[in-house]
C-alpha positions in Angstrom: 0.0 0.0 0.0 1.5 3.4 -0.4 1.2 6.4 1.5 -1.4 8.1 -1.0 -3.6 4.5 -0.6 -3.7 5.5 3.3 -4.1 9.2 3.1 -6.9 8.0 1.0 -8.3 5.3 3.3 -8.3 7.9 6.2 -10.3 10.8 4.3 -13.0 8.5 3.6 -13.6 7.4 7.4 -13.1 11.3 8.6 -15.7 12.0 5.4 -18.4 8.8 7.1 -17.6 9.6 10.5 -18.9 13.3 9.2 -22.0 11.8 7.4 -22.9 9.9 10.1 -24.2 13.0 12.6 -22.4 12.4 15.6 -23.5 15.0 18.2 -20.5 16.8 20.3 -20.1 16.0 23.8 -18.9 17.9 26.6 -19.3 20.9 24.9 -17.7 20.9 22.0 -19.4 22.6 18.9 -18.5 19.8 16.2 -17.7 16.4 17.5 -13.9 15.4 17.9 -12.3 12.6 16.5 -8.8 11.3 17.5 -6.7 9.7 14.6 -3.1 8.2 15.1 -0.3 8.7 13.5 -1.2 5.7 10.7 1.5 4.0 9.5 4.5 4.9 11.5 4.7 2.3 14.0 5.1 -1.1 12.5 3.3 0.0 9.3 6.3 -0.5 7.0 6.5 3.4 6.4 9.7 4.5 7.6 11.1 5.6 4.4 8.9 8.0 3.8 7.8 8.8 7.2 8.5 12.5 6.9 6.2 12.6 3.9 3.8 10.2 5.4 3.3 12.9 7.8 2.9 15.8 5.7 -0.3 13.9 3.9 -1.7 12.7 7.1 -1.6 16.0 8.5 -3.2 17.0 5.1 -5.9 14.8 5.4 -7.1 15.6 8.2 -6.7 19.4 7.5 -9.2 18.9 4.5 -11.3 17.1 6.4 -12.2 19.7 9.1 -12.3 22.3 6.2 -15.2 20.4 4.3 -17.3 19.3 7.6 -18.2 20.3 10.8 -15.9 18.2 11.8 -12.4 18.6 14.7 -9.7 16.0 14.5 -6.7 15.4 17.1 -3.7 13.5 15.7 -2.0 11.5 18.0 1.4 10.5 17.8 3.1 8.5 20.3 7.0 9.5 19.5 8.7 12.4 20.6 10.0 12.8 16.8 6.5 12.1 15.0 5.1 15.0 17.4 7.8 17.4 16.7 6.8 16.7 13.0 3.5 17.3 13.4 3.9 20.0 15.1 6.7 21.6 12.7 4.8 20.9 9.0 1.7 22.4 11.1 3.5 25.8 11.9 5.1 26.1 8.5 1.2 26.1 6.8 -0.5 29.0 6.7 -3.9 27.2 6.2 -3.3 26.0 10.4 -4.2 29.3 11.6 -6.4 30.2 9.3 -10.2 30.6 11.1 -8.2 32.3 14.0 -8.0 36.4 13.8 -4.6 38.2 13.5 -5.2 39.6 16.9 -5.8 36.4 18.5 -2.5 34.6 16.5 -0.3 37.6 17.8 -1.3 36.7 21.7 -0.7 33.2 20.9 2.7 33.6 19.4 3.3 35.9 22.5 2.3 33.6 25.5 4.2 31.0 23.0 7.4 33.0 23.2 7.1 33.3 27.0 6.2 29.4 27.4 9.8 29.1 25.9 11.9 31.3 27.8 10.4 29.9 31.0 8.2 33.4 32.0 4.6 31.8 31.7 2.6 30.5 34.6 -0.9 28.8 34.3 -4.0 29.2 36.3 -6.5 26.6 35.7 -9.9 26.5 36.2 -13.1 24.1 36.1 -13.4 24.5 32.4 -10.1 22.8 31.8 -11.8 19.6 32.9 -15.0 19.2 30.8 -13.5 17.7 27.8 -12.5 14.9 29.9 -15.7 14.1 31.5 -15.8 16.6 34.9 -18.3 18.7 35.4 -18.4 22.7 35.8 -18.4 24.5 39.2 -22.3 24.3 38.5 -22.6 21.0 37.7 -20.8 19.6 40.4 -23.2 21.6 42.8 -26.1 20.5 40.8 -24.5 16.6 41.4 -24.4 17.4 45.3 -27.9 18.9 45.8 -29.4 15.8 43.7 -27.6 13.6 45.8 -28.5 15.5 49.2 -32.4 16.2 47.8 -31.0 20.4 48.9 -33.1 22.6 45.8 -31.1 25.4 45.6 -30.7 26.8 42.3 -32.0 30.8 43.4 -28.7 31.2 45.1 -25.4 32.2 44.8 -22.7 29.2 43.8 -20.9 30.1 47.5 -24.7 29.9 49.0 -25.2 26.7 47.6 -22.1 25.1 48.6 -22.9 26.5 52.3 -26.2 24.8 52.5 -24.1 21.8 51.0 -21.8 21.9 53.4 -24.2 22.5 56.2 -25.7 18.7 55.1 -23.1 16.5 54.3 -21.3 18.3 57.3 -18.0 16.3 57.8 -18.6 14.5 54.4 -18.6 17.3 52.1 -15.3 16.6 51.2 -15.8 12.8 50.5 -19.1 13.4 48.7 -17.1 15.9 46.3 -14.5 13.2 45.7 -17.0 10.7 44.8 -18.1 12.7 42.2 -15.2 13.1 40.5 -14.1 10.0 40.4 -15.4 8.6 36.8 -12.9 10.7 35.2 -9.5 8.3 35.6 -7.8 10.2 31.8 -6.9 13.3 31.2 -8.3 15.3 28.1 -7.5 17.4 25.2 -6.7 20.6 27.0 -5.1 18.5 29.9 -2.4 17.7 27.3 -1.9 20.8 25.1 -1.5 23.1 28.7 0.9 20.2 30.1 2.8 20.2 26.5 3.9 24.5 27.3 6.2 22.9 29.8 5.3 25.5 32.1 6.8 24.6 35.6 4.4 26.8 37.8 1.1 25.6 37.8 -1.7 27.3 40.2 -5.3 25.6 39.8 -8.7 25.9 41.5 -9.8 22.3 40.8 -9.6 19.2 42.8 -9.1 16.2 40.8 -5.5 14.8 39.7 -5.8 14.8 35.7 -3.8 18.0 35.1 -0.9 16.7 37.0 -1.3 13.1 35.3 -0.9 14.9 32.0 2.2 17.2 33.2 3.6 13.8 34.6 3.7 12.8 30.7 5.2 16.0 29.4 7.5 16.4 31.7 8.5 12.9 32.4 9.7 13.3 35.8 7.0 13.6 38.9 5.6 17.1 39.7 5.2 18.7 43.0 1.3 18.5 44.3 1.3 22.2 46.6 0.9 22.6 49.7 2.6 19.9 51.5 5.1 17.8 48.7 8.6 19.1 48.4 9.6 20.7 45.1 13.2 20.1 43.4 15.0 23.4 42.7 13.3 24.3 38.6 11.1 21.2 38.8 7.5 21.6 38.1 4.9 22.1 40.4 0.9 22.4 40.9 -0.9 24.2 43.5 -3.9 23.4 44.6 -6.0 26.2 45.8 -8.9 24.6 46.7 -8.0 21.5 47.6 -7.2 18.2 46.3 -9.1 14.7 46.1 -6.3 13.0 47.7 -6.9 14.6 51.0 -11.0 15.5 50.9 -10.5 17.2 54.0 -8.7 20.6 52.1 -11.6 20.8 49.9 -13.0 24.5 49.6 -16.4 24.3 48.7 -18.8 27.0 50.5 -18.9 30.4 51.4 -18.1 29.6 55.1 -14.1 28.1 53.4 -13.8 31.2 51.3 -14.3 33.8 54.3 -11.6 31.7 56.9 -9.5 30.9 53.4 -6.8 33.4 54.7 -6.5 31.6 58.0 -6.7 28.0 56.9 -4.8 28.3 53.1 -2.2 31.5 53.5 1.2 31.3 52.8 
């Protein structure tokens, strides 16, 4: 088979998977599709593996341009990626549907990511993509499962009232609820992949730090309370973390006494 017979074989399952009216989940406004990097593995395309590349990335290019359609190549070598990742910044057709404006702050928080001067803050949104729910949604979780009705209120209210029910168990009841989601996602990844080394977050659950784990390939520092190697990475967690259900911040009650029980 060569490369063009695969490029080939590929458009027409993007192009069925297309036909076939897949709604988006989590979100999403057109459904995602993951593809891997065909034929690089034990395919018997070495040879032409930098070309291979080029048409795959093609492919699926074309594909999101004639559909409603968004595709994730996923390529398990260090060297494929940097391929990808290379042929995709030398096209202008990548950037395309994105403004100038928005390109220019991209290639700006880019530059910064690479001299080592960015810092992420990550919030609930990261998470959705990989199955967690929103700040709402996990309150709307907790009232279902406590039969509280209180949708009127603030979020802090609601967490109060939350709190004021499960009493001890809030934190528990909060971990429970996370705990379907045992992968990271999309934006997990591409945030982990800056190489960022300081790493603040409002969210409880583990997946960021499972992704950074991969990018960095060395462990990462879980704040407060693990040690952190001189430039090694690190993640703080504001508002606690679902390996210790007692630190999680949920209600208004934990936001007034945070500078008492979370300062410096």
């Amino acid at each position: 088979m060569a490369a063009q017979d695969l490029a080939a074989r590929l458009a027409g399952a993007l192009r069925e998977i297309a036909e076939a009216g897949l709604e988006p989940e989590h979100g999403r406004p057109h459904p995602l599709v993951a593809v891997p990097a065909l034929g690089t593995g034990g395919g018997g395309f070495d040879a032409v593996r930098g070309a291979l590349i080029d048409l795959l990335l093609q492919t699926c290019q074309d594909a999101v341009d004639g559909a409603p359609l968004d595709v994730a190549v996923v390529a398990k070598h260090p060297a494929d990626y940097s391929a990808f990742q290379e042929i995709r910044r030398r096209r202008p057709a990548a950037g395309r549907d994105v403004s100038p404006e928005l390109q220019d702050a991209a290639a700006e928080l880019a530059a910064r990511a690479r001299q080592g001067e960015l810092a992420l803050f990550l919030g609930a949104g990261v998470g959705i993509a990989a199955g967690l729910p929103s700040w709402d949604g996990l309150l709307r979780r907790l009232e279902r499962r406590t039969g509280v009705a209180a949708d009127d209120l603030a979020p802090l209210d609601r967490g109060e009232l939350l709190r004021r029910e499960l009493g001890g168990s809030v934190g528990e009841a909060v971990v429970s609820e996370l705990a379907g989601a045992g992968r990271y996602g999309l934006a997990h990844a591409a945030l982990a992949a800056l190489l960022c080394t300081e790493t603040v977050t409002t969210n409880y659950d583990a997946l960021y730090e499972l992704a950074a784990l991969d990018a960095f390939q060395r462990p990462v520092s879980v704040l407060p309370g693990a040690p952190v190697e001189p430039g090694g990475p690190w993640v703080l967690k504001m508002h606690g973390d679902v390996a210790h259900p007692e630190s999680i911040v949920l209600s208004r009650s934990d936001v007034v006494a945070y500078d008492a029980t979370h300062g410096p």
